[in-house]
C-alpha positions in Angstrom: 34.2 24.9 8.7 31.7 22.0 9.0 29.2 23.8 11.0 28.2 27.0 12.2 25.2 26.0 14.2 23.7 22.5 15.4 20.6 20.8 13.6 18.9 20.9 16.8 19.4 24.8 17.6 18.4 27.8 14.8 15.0 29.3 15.8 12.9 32.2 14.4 15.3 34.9 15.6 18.0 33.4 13.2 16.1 34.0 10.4 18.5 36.0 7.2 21.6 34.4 8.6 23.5 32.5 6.5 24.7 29.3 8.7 26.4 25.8 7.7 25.1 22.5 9.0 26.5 18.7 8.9 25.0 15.8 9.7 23.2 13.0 8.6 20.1 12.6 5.8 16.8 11.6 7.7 14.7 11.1 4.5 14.2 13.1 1.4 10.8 14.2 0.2 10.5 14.6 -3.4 7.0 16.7 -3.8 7.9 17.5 -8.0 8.7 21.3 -8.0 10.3 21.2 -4.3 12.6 18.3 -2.4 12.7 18.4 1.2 15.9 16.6 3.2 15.6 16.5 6.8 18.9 17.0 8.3 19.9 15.0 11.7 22.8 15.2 14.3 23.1 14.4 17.7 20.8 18.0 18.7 18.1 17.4 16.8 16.5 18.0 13.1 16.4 20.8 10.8 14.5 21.0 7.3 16.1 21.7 4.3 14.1 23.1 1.5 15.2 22.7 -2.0 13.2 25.0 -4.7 13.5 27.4 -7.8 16.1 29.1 -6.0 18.6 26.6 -5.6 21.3 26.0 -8.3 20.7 24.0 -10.5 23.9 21.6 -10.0 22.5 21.3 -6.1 19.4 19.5 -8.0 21.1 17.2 -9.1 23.5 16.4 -6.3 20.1 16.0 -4.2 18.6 13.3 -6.4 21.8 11.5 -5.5 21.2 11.1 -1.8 19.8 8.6 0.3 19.0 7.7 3.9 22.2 8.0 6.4 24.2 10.0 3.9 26.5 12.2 5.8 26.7 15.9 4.1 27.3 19.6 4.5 24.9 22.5 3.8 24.9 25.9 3.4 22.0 28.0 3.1 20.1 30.8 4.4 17.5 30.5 7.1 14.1 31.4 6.1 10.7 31.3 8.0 8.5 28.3 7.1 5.4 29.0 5.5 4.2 25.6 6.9 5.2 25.4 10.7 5.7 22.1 12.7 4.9 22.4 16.2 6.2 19.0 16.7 9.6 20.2 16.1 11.6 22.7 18.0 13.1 23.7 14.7 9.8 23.8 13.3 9.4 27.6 12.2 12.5 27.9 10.3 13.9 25.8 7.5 17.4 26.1 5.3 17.5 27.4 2.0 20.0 25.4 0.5 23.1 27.2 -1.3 25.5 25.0 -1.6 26.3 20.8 -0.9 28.9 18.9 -0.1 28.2 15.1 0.5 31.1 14.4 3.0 30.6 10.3 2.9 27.8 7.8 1.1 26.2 5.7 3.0 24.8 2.2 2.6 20.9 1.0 2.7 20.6 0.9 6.4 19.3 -1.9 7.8 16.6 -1.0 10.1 14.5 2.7 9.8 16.7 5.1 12.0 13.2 6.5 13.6 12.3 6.9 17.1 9.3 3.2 16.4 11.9 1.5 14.1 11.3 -1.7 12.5 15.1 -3.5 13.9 14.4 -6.4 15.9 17.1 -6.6 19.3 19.7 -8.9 17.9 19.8 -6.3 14.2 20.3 -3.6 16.2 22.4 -4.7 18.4 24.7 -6.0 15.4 24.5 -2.8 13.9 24.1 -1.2 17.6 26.2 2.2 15.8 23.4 2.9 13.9 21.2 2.2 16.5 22.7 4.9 18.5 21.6 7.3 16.4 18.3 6.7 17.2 16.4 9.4 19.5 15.2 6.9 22.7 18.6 5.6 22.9 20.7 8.3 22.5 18.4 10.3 25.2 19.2 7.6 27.5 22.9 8.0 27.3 22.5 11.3 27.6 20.6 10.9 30.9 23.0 8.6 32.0 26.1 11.2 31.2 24.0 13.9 33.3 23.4 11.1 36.1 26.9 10.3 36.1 27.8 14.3 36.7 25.3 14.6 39.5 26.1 11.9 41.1 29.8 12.8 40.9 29.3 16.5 42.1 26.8 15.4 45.0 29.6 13.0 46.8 32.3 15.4 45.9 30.2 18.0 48.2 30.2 15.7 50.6 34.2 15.2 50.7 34.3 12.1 49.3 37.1 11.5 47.0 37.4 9.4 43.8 39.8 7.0 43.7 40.6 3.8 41.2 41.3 0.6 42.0 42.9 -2.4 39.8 40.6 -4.6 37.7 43.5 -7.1 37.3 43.0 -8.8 40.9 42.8 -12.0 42.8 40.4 -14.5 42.2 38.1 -15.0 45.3 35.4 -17.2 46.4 31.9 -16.4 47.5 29.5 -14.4 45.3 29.3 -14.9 41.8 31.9 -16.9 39.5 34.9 -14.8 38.3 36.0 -13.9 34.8 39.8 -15.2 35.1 42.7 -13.6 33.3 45.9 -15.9 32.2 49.4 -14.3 33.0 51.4 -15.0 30.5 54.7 -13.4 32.8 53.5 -15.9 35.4 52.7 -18.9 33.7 50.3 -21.1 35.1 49.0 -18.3 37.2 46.0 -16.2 36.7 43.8 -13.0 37.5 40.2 -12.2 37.7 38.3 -9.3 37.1 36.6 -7.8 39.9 33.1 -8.4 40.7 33.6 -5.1 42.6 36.2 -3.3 44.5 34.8 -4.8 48.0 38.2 -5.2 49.6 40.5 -2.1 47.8 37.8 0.2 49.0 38.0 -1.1 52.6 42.2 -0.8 52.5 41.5 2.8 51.4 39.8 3.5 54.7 42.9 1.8 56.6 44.7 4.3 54.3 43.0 7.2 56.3 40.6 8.2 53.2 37.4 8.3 54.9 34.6 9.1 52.2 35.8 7.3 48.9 33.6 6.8 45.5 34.0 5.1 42.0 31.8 4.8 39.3 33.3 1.4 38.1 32.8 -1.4 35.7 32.7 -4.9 37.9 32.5 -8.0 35.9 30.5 -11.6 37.0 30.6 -14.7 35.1 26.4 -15.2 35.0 23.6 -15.8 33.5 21.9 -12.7 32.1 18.5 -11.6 32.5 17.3 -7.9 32.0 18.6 -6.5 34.7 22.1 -7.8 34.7 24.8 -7.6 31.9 28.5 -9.5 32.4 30.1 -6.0 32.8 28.2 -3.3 34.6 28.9 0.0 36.1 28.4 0.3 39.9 28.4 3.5 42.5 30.9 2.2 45.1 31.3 3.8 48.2 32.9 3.6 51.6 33.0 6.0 54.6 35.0 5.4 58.0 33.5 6.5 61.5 30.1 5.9 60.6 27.6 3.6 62.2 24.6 2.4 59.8 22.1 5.5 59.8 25.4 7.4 58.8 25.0 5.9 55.5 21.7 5.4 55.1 21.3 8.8 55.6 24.1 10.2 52.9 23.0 7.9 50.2 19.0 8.7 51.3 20.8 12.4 50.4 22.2 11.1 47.3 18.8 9.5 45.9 16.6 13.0 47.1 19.3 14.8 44.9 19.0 12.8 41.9 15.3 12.9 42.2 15.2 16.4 42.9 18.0 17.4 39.4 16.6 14.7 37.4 13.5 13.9 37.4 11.8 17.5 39.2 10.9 15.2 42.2 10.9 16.3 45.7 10.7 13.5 48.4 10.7 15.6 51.3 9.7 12.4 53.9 12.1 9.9 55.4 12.7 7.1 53.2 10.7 4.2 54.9 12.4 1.4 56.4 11.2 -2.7 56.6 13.0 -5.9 58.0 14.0 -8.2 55.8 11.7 -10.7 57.7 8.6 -8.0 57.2 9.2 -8.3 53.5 9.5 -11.6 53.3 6.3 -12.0 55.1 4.1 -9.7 53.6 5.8 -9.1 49.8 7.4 -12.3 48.8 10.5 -10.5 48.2 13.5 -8.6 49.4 13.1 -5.7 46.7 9.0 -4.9 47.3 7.3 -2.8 45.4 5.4 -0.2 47.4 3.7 1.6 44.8 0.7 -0.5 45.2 -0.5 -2.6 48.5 -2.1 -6.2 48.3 0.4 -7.3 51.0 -0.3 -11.0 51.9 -2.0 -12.3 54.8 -1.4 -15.7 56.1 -4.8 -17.4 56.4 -2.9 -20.6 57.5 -5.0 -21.0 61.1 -8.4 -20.5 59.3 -8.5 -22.8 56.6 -7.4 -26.2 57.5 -9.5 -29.0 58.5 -12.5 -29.1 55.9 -10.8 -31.6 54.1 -9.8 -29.8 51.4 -6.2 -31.4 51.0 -4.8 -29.0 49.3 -4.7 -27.0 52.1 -4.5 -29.4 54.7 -1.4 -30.7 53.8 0.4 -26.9 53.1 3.1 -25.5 55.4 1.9 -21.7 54.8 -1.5 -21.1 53.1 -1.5 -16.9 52.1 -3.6 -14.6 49.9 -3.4 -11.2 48.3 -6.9 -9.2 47.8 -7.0 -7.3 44.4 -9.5 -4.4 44.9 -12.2 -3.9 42.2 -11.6 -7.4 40.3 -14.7 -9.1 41.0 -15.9 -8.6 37.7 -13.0 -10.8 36.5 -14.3 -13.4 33.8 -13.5 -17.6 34.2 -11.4 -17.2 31.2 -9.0 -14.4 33.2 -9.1 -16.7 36.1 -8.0 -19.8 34.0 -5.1 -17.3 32.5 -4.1 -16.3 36.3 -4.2 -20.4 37.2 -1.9 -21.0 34.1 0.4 -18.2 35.2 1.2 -19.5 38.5 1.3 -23.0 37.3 4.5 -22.2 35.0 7.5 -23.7 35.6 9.5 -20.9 37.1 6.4 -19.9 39.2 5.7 -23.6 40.5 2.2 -23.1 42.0 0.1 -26.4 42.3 -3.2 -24.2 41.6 -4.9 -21.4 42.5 -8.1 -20.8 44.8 -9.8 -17.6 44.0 -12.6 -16.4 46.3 -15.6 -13.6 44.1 -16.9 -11.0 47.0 -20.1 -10.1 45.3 -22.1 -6.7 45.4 -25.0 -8.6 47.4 -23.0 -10.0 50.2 -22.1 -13.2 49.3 -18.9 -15.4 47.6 -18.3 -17.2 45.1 -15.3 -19.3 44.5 -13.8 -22.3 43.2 -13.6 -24.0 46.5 -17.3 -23.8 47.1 -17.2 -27.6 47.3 -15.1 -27.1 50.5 -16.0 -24.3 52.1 -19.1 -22.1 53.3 -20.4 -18.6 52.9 -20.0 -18.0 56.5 -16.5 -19.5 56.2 -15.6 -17.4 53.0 -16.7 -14.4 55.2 -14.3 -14.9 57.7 -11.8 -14.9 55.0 -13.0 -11.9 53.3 -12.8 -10.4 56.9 -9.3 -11.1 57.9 -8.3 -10.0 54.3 -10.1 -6.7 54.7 -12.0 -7.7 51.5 -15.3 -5.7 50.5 -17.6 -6.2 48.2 -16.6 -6.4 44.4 -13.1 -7.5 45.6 -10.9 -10.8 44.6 -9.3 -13.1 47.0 -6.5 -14.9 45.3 -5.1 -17.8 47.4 -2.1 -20.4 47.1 -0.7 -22.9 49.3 2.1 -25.2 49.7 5.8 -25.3 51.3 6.3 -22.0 53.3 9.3 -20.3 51.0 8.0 -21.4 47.6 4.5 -20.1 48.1 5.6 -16.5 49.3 7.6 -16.5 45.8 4.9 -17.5 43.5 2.4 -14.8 45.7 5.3 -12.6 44.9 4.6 -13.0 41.5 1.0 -12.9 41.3 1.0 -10.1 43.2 3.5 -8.9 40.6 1.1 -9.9 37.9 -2.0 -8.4 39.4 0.0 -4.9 39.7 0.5 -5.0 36.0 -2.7 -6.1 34.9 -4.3 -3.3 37.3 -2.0 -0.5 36.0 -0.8 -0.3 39.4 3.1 0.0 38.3 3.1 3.8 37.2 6.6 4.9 36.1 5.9 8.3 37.1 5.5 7.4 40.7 8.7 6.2 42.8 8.2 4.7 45.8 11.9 4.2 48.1 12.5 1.9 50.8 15.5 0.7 52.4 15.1 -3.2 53.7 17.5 -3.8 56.6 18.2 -6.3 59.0 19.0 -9.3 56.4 20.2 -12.5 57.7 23.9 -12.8 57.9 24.2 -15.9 56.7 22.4 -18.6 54.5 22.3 -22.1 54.2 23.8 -24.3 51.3 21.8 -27.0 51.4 24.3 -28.6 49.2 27.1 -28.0 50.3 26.5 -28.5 53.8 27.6 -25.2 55.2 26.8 -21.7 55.4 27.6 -18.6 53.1 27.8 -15.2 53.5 24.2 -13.8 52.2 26.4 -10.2 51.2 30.1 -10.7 51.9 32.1 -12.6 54.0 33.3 -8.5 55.4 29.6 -7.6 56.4 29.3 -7.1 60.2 26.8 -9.0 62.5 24.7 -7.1 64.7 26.2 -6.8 68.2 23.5 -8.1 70.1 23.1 -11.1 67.8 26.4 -12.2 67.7 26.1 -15.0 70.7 23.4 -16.8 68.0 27.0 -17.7 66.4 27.7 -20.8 68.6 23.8 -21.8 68.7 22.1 -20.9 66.0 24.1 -18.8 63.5 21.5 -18.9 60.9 19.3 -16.4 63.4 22.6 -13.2 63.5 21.4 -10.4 62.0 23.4 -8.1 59.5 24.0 -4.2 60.0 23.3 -4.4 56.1 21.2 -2.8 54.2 19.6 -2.4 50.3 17.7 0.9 48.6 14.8 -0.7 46.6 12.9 1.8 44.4 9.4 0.7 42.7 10.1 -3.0 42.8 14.2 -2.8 42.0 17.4 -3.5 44.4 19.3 -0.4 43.0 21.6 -1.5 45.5 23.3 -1.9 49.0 26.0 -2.3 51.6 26.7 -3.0 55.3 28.6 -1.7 58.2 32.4 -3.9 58.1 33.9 -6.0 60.3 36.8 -3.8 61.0 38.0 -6.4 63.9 40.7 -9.1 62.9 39.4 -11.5 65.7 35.6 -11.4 64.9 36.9 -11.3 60.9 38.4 -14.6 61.6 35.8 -15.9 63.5 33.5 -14.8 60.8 35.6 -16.7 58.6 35.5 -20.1 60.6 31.5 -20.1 60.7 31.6 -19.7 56.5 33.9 -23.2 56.5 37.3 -21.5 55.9 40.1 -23.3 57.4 43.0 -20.5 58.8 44.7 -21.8 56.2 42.2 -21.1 53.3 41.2 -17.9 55.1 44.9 -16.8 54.9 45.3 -18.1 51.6 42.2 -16.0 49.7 42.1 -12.9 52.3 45.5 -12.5 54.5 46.5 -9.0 52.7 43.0 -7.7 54.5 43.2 -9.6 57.8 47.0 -8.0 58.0 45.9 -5.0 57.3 43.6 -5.0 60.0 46.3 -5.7 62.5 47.3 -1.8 61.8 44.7 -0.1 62.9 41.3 -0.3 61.0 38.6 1.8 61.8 35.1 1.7 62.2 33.8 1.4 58.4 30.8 0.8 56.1 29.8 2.0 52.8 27.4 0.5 49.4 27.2 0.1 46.3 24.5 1.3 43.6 24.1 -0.5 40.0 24.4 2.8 37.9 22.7 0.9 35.0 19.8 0.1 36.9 19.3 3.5 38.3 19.1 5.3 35.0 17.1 2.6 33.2 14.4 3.2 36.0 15.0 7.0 35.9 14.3 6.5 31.8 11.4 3.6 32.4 13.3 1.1 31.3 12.6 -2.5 31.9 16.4 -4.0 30.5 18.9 -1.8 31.2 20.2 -2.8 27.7 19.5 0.6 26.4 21.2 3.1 28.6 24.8 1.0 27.8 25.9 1.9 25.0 27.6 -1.5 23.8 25.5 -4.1 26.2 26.0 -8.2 25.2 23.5 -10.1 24.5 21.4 -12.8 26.3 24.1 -15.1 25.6 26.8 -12.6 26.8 28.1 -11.8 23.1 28.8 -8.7 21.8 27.2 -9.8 18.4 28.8 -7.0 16.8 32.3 -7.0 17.0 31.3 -10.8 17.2 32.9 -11.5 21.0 33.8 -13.8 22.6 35.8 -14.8 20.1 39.0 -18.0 19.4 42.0 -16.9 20.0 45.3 -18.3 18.0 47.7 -21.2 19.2 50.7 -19.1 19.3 48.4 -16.8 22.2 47.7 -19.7 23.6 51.2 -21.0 23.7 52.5 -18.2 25.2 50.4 -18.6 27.8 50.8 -21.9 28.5 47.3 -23.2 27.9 45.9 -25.7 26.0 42.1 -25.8 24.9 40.3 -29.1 26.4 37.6 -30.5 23.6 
């Protein structure tokens, strides 16, 4: 027997028992006349004493072992003289009796504490032993339980759990597929599914009305902190239902998880905002509602005192930060500087001081009045010992960079608490948007996502005005996800398909098997999709949901430590018919 008992579970009442314990050394303490090991699994720690009354050929196993050693002990549980509140194991300790070291480790290369001193790219190339680790092994844990809840929630709800290939057609739209060579049809090829958009809508022309999958989907794309090449998505899909049908079962899903998970009751209607209302007053599509400073658009007031900067701009706008008056030049310069990067692209910023006594300062004083400041301040709903923070330029790029000052401002304000959740579905997206490149338009979801009935005569005229029955859930700032109500009509499919450039040809080329499908009787269908990662990184307070997958790539997309993507030999190659081009 390796163990009686877990390292995480003897307490006070187990004292006189004799018990055996495995795990893994945590650090050895040697105080002269007593050595202390801390013993570590996967439950937590327990103290091992090591004193006059151990044998003596224990001693000198003991002064044998190091850090990460993985061993077995047998002792008798005694009450500490010393208690460690810290530890829920902290009353008792282990007598030891008896050792058996079951494997030797190696000097491991980073501290295996909850602050240890492993960079990202060492742990992740010894990501194993990073595992081991409390944080990250409490986020995989949160994820499992997540993963159950979420499961047990739709299953109450009669939705069934179905799979669905991940060896698929390559399709356009959305982002760039992973392709997969055939080697039994040469010169053909697969690609792994960014998601299982059209299985899931064949299953409801199959008759199963509530379907679910927590499923990896793969997209050939740059990475950022949010996004991984494989991820694990929520995918859903519900026939008969119209678009507060869905809203309100997954609204239901998110109040459950809250509720189990993190103790939170939401017991109001998640909030719902346009698109173009987000657009216009956040910057964004996924706003951030724990904390206000929505923009206003001070356009009409400030043109016309020749102050070219705004004279010239398509969209002058503003956010008011409450109680950062007091804010120095210097953190004015750094604000300038931060809107001046690169990926911000700001020409400058204007910043407007309302002082205690009534009056303004700011760095267009050159330009502009007191009494014209005042109307600002007004129209802002500024008071005294607030800051007006102003940009200007083409319409779309200046809501962005706001965006991100407002961003910036909610950070340096302590505004983003990640105790506090704030849910919001955004609705009525655009159907369609422009590549200016191109010359034509693409779907902004899917080329399956259904216009709104009443907009769809904007087709012919202007079809950059048709509104989508589609829809996201954004909590505290992050697009956990989305969906839409489906064309389930072959003629409006195809015309759908004609105003994104398809020939018939190319349309029956990349999606016949769905538009024939449709000929037998598709019903009424609509469903989302959730990124599982992102929902338990924000559960955990998380900013990369790096952490809660338990072998994530890189920035680069390599899994640095089995060392993939790797060369493959000529003979695979060959047998595949390709050839590598230099």
């Amino acid at each position: 027997m390796y163990r009686t008992h877990t390292c995480g579970e003897l307490r006070i009442e187990h004292v006189g028992q004799e018990v055996v314990l495995s795990g893994w050394i945590q650090g050895v303490r040697n105080l002269g006349g007593m050595t202390f090991l801390t013993l570590r699994d996967r439950y937590g720690l327990t103290q091992i004493v090591i004193d006059d009354n151990t044998p003596e050929e224990l001693k000198k196993q003991v002064e044998e072992l190091g850090r990460e050693f993985v061993v077995k002990i047998t002792g008798e549980v005694i009450e500490r003289s010393s208690k460690n509140s810290k530890m829920p194991t902290g009353d008792i300790e282990i007598g030891a009796k008896e050792l058996v070291v079951l494997n030797k480790s190696e000097i491991p290369p980073f501290t295996i504490e909850d602050e240890t001193d492993g960079g990202d790219e060492l742990r992740m190339k010894y990501r194993y032993m990073d595992l081991r680790r409390n944080p990250v092994r409490k986020n995989l844990e949160l994820r499992h339980r997540m993963g159950q809840e979420i499961r047990k929630y739709l299953d109450g709800e009669m939705f069934m759990e179905i799979e669905t290939p991940y060896l698929i057609k390559s399709t356009p739209e959305g982002a760039r597929d992973f392709i997969v060579p055939s080697r039994m049809n040469q010169g053909e090829f697969y690609a792994l599914p960014q998601s299982p958009q059209t299985f899931k809508q064949l299953l409801m022309v199959s008759g199963f009305d509530r379907y679910f999958q927590i499923v990896k989907c793969f997209r050939d794309e740059d990475l950022r902190a949010d996004r991984q090449p494989e991820f694990t998505q929520i995918d859903c899909e519900m026939s008969f239902v119209d678009q507060d049908d869905v809203l309100n079962m997954f609204e239901g899903l998110a109040n459950h998880l809250f509720k189990v998970i993190k103790g939170i009751e939401i017991k109001e209607k998640f909030p719902q905002m346009p698109y173009s209302e987000a657009m216009e007053k956040y910057g964004s599509d996924k706003p951030d509602i724990r904390f206000d400073m929505q923009f206003v658009n001070l356009t009409d007031i400030v043109k016309g005192n020749n102050f070219v900067v705004f004279d010239t701009a398509e969209y002058v706008g503003g956010i008011c930060a409450q109680a950062c008056g007091n804010y120095t030049r210097k953190q004015l310069d750094k604000l300038t500087d931060f809107v001046r990067k690169p990926q911000i692209g700001a020409r400058g910023l204007v910043y407007v001081k309302c002082n205690e006594d009534g009056s303004f300062k700011s760095s267009a004083d050159k330009f502009f009045s007191q009494e014209d400041l005042k109307v600002w301040a007004e129209k802002m709903n500024a008071k005294a010992g607030d800051l007006i923070l102003v940009l200007a330029g083409e319409k779309a790029h200046t809501l962005n960079a706001l965006s991100e000052l407002r961003l910036e401002m909610g950070e340096q304000l302590g505004l983003k608490d990640k105790n506090k959740f704030a849910p919001l579905w955004v609705v009525d997206f655009p159907l369609l948007e422009w590549d200016e490149d191109n010359k034509r338009f693409h779907a902004m979801h899917h080329p399956f996502t259904s216009p709104k009935a009443e907009d769809i005569h904007l087709f012919e005229t202007d079809p950059g005005k048709v509104r989508a029955n589609a829809y996201d859930l954004v909590i505290n700032g992050v697009e956990i996800g989305g969906g839409s109500i489906r064309i389930h009509d072959d003629k409006l499919q195809q015309d759908m398909f004609k105003h994104l450039g398809f020939s018939e040809e190319e349309a029956k080329e990349q999606f016949g098997f769905l538009m024939d499908a449709f000929k037998y009787g598709a019903p009424p269908h609509g469903g989302a999709a959730f990124g599982f990662d992102r929902w338990v990184s924000l559960f955990a307070g998380l900013d990369s949901i790096r952490d809660v997958i338990a072998f994530p790539k890189n920035n680069s997309g390599r899994d640095v430590m089995i060392d993939s993507p790797s060369a493959v030999d000529n003979k695979q190659l060959d047998e595949l018919s390709l050839k590598l081009k230099k």
